[in-house]
C-alpha positions in Angstrom: 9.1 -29.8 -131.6 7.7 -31.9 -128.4 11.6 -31.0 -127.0 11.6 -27.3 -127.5 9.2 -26.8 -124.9 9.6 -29.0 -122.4 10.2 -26.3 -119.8 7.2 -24.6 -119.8 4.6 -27.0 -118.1 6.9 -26.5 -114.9 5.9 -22.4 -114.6 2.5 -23.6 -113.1 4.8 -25.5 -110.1 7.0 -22.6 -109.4 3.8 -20.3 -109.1 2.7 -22.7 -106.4 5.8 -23.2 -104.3 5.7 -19.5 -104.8 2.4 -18.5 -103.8 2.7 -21.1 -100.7 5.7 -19.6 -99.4 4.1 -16.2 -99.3 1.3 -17.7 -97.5 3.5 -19.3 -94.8 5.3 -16.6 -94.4 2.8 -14.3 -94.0 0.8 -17.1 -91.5 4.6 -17.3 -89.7 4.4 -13.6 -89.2 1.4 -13.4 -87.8 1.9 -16.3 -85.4 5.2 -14.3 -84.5 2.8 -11.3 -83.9 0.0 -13.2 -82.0 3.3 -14.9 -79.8 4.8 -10.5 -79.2 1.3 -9.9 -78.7 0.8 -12.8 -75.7 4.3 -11.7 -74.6 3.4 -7.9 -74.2 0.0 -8.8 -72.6 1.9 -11.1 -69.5 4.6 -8.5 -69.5 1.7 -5.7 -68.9 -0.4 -8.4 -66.2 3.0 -8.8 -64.2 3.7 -5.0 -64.1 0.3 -4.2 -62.6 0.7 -7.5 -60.3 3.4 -6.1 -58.8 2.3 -2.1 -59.1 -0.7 -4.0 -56.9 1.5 -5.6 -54.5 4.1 -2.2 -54.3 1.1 -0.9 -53.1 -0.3 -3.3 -50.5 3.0 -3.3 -49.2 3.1 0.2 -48.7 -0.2 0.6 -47.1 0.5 -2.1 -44.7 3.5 0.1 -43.7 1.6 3.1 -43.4 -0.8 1.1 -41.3 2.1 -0.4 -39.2 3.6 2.9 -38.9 0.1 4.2 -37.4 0.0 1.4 -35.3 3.5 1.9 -33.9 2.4 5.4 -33.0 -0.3 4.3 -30.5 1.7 1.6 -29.0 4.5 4.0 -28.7 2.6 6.9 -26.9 0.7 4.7 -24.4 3.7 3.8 -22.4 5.0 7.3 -23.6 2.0 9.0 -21.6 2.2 7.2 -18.3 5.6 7.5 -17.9 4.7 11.4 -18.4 2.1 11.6 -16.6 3.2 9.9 -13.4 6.4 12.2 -13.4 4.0 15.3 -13.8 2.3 13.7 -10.8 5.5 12.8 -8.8 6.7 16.7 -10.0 3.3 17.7 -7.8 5.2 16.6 -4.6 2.0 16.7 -2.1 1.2 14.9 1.0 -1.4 12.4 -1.1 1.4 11.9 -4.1 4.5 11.4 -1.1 2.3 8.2 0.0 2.2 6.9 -3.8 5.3 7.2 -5.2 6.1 3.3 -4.9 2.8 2.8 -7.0 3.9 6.0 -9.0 7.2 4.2 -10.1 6.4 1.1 -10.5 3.8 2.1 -13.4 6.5 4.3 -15.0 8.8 1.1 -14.5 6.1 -0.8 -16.4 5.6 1.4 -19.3 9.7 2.0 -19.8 9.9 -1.4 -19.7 7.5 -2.0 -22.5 8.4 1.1 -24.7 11.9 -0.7 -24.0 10.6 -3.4 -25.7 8.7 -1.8 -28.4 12.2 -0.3 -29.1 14.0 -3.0 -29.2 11.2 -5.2 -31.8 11.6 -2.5 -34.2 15.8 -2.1 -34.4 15.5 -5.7 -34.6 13.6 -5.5 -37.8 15.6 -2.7 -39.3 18.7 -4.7 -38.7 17.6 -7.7 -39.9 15.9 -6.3 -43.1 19.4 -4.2 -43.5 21.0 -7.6 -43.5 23.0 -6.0 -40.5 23.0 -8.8 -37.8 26.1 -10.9 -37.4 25.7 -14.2 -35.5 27.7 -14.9 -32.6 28.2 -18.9 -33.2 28.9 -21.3 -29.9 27.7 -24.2 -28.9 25.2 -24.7 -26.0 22.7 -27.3 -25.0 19.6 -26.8 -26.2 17.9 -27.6 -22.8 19.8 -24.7 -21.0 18.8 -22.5 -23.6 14.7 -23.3 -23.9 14.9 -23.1 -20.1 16.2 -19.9 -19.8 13.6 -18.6 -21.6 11.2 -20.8 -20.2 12.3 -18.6 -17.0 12.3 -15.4 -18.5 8.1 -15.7 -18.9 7.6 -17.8 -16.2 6.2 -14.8 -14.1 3.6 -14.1 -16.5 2.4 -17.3 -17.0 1.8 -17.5 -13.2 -0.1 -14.4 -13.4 -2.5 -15.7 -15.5 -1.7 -19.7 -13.9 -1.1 -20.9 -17.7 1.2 -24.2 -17.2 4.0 -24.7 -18.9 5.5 -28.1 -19.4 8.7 -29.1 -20.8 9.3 -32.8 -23.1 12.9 -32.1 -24.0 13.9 -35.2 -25.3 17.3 -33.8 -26.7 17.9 -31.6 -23.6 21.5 -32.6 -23.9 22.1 -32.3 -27.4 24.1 -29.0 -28.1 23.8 -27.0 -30.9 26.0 -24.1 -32.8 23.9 -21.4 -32.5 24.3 -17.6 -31.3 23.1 -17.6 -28.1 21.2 -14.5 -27.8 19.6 -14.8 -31.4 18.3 -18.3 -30.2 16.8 -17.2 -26.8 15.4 -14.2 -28.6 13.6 -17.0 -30.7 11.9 -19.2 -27.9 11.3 -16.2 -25.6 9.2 -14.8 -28.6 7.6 -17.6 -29.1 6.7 -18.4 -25.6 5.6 -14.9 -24.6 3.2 -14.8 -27.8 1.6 -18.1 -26.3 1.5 -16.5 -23.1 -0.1 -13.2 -24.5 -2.8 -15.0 -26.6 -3.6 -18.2 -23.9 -6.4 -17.6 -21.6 -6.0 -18.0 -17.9 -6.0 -21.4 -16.7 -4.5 -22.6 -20.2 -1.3 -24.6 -21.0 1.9 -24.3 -22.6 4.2 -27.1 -24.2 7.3 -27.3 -25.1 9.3 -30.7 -26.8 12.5 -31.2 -29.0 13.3 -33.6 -30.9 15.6 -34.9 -33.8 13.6 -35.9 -36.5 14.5 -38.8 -39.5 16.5 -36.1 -41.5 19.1 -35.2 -38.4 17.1 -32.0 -38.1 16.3 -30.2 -34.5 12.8 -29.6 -34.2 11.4 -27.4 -31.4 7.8 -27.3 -30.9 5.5 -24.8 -28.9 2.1 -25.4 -28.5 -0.6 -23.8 -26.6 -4.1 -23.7 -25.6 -4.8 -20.3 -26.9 -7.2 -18.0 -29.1 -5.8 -19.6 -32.0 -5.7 -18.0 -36.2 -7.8 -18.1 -38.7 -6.2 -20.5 -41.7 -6.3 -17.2 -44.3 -4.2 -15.1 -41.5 -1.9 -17.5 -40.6 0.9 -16.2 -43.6 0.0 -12.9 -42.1 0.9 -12.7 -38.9 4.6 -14.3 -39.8 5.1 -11.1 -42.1 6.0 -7.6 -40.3 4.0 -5.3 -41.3 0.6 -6.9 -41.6 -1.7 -7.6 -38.2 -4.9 -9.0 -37.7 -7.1 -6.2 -36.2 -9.9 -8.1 -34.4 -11.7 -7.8 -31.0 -9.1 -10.6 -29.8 -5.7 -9.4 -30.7 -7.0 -5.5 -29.9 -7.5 -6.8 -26.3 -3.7 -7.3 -26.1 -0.8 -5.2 -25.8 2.5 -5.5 -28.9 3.3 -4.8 -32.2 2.9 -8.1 -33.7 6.6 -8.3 -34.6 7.6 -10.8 -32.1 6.7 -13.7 -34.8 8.3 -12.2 -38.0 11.7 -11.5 -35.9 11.9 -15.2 -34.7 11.1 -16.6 -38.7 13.9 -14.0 -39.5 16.1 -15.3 -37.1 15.6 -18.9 -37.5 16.1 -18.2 -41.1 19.4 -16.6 -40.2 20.6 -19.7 -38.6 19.5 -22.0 -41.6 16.2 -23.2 -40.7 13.1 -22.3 -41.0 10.0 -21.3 -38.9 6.3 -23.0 -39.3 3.1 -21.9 -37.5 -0.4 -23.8 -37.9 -3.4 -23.0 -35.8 -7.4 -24.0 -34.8 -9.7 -20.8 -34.1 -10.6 -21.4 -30.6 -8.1 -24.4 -30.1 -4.3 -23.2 -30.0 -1.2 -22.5 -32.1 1.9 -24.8 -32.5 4.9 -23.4 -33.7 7.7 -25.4 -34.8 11.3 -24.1 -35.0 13.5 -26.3 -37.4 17.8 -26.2 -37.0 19.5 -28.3 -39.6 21.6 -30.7 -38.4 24.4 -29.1 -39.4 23.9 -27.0 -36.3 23.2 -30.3 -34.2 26.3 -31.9 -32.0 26.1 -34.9 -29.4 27.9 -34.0 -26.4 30.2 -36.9 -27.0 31.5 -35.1 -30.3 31.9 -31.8 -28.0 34.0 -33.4 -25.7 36.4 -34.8 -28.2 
């Protein structure tokens, strides 16, 4: 009799394994929900991140593009207005017409240059500019644009000293992309150095093999919080400093792109009220001793 019903006392354990397996199952869904849930909610925080950043971006473009209004009717109006002058062709305008055209001269020459910084930037951002590649001492090449702002700096008797401890060394660069680079560099110290201040230049080859080029001045200096900002094209720093000074702010952002370009990179750090050092960084791919040239 005890035989005939030995299966029955093990209902009671399937009932259990059966009940627990609903409950996990149903505790497994709702972690699966709670883990969709979590997924959805990042999914929704990174959309409106970057609907927030679509939009800084394109009101720091509107704002640049506002900017680059002003800066391009200034020179704009004086060479117009001179002309008109000129056009007038009196006795008083006859004896000014070599002041007449050297301020027309001046403002072509900077909307020339305002030109110029903005097809940069469209050609760069396009992915458009194709580097000329030949080796050239880096000496020759800093000095040539040392040159090139030499006459302002006298203007406003800012020294500008030269350490080139690789002056010799040649690197593969294109030469007209690199130039662009230090002259940008050189004539944003000069802009933002107050008379009387100092410029210095020094290269060197650091542990790695790397060419580093450093530019440091005496100048205005950043704030730490604007210092990503002025390396990006379409944000400036609008204060009672940078207002005093003629540009459009893009002279930094086109040499980071072009060092970039040539495989290195472009680093700025900066004291309020102490000066700016810029370092420009060439791998030493890029990097040749003379002797190597020669052979």
């Amino acid at each position: 009799m005890v035989s005939a019903h030995r299966g029955k006392p093990e209902a009671p354990l399937e009932n259990y394994c059966s009940r627990l397996g609903t409950l996990l199952e149903a505790r497994y869904t709702g972690l699966a929900l709670l883990a969709a849930k979590q997924d959805s909610d990042a999914a929704a925080r990174r959309a409106r991140e970057a609907l927030l950043e679509a939009k800084a971006a394109d009101l720091a473009k509107t704002r640049f593009l506002a900017n680059m209004a002003h800066e391009l009717r200034t020179p704009l109006n004086a060479i117009i207005g001179f002309s008109e002058i000129i056009k007038l062709d009196t006795l008083q305008t006859r004896e000014r017409h070599a002041q007449y055209a050297e301020y027309i001269h001046d403002a072509g020459t900077l909307l020339l240059s305002i030109i110029n910084g903005l097809l940069d930037l469209a050609l760069i951002q396009a992915g458009r500019i194709d580097l000329d590649e030949q080796l050239f001492a880096v000496g020759e090449l800093i000095q040539s644009a040392v040159r090139t702002i030499a006459p302002i700096a006298q203007e406003k008797s800012i020294r500008v000293d030269c350490n080139l401890a690789e002056a010799s060394t040649l690197i593969c660069v294109d030469q007209m992309r690199f130039r662009q680079i230090i002259g940008n560099l050189l004539s944003n110290s000069v802009k933002f150095t107050e008379p009387k201040g100092r410029i210095s230049i020094s290269s060197a080859v650091d542990g790695c093999g790397d060419l580093m080029i450093s530019i440091t001045d005496t100048g205005i200096g950043i704030l730490p919080e604007h210092l990503e900002r002025v390396l990006s094209p379409f944000e400036q720093i609008a204060d009672h400093l940078t207002k005093e000074n003629e540009g459009t702010g893009l002279g930094l952002p086109i040499a980071r792109a072009l060092s970039e370009l040539h495989g290195g990179n472009l680093t700025l750090s900066s004291d309020l009220g102490a000066g700016t050092t810029v370092v420009v960084r060439l791998p030493r791919e890029r990097i040749r001793s003379a002797a190597h040239a020669i052979s």
